[in-house]
C-alpha distance (Angstrom), angle and dihedral (degrees) to the residues before:
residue distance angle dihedral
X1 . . .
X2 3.66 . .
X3 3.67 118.6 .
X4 3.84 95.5 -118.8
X5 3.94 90.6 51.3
X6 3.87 84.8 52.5
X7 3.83 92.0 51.3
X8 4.03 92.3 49.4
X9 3.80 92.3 45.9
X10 4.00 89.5 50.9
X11 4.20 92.2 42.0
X12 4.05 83.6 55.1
X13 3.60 100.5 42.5
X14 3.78 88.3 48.2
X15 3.91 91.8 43.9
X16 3.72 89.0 58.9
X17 4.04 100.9 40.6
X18 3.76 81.4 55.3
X19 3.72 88.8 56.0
X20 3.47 89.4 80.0
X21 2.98 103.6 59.3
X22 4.06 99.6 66.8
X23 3.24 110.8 88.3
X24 3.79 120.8 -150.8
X25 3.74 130.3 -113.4
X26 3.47 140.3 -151.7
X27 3.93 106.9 -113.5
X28 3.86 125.7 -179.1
X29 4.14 102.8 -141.7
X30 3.75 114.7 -176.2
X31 3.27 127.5 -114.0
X32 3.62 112.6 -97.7
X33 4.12 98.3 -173.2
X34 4.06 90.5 49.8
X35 3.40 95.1 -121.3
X36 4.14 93.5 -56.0
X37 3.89 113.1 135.0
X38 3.55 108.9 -114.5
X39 3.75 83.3 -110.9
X40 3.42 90.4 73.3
X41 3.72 97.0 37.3
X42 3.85 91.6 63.0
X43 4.17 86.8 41.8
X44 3.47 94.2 62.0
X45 3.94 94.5 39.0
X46 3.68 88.4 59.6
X47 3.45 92.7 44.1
X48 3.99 91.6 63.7
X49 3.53 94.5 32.5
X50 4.25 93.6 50.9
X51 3.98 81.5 42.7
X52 4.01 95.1 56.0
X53 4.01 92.3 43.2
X54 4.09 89.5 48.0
X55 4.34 83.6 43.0
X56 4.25 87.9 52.6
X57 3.61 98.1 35.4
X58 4.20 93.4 60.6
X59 3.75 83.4 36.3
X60 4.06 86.2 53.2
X61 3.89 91.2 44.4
X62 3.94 94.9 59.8
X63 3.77 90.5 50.9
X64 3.55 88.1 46.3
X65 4.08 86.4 54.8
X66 3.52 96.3 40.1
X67 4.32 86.4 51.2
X68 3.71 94.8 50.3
X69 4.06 94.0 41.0
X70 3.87 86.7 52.6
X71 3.92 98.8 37.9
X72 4.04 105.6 83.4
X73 3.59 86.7 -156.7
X74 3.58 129.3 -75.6
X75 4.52 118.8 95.1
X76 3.43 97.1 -23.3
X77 3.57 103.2 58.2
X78 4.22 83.5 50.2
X79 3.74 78.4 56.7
X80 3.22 101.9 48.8
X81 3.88 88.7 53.5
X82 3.79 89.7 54.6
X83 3.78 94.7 52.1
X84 3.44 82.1 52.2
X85 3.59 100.5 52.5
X86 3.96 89.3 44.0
X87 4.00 91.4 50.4
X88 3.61 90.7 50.8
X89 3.73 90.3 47.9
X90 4.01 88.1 55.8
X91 3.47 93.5 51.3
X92 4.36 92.8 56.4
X93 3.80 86.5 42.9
X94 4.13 88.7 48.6
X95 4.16 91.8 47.9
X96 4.15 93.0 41.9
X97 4.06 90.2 50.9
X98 3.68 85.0 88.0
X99 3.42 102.2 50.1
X100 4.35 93.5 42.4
X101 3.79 84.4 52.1
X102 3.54 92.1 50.7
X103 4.03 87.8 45.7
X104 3.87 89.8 56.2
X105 4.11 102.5 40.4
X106 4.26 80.0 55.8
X107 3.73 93.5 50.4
X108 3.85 93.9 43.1
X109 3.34 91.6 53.9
């Protein structure tokens, strides 16, 4: 063996006979949820979140309209369409949020 390989295996050894030495005590954190289950942490985070997407997605569907009223045909009314498409999209993923945080507070159970 190298000498700096010799040097890391001593540093780690020593690290963890040192180890021992601490000894533990009894410390009072706070709670950072506030007493809430996480269940009802992650509940109320999707709530907001599904909220903001539903908020940006009607927002996103008047710009879409307002695009494709002042295309006259050409790229931008094929852009339009895919704003659209992508808006709509957000809305779906906004209204199953519920139900895919419901999925995963069963499984973690």
């Amino acid at each position: 063996m190298n000498s700096k390989k010799i040097i890391c295996l001593v540093s780690v050894l020593a690290l963890f006979c040192l180890a021992g030495l601490v000894f533990a005590q009894t410390v009072t954190l706070p709670d950072p949820l506030g007493g809430k289950s996480f269940k009802d942490v992650l509940t109320s985070v999707t709530n907001y979140a599904s909220g903001l997407i539903a908020t940006l997605a009607v927002i996103m569907i008047i710009i879409s309209g307002i695009v494709y009223l002042t295309s006259g045909g050409g790229a931008r009314m094929e852009t339009a369409k895919k704003i659209l498409v992508y808006a709509v999209a957000g809305i779906v993923i906004a209204l199953a949020a519920s139900g895919i945080v419901s999925t995963i507070t069963s499984i973690i159970k």
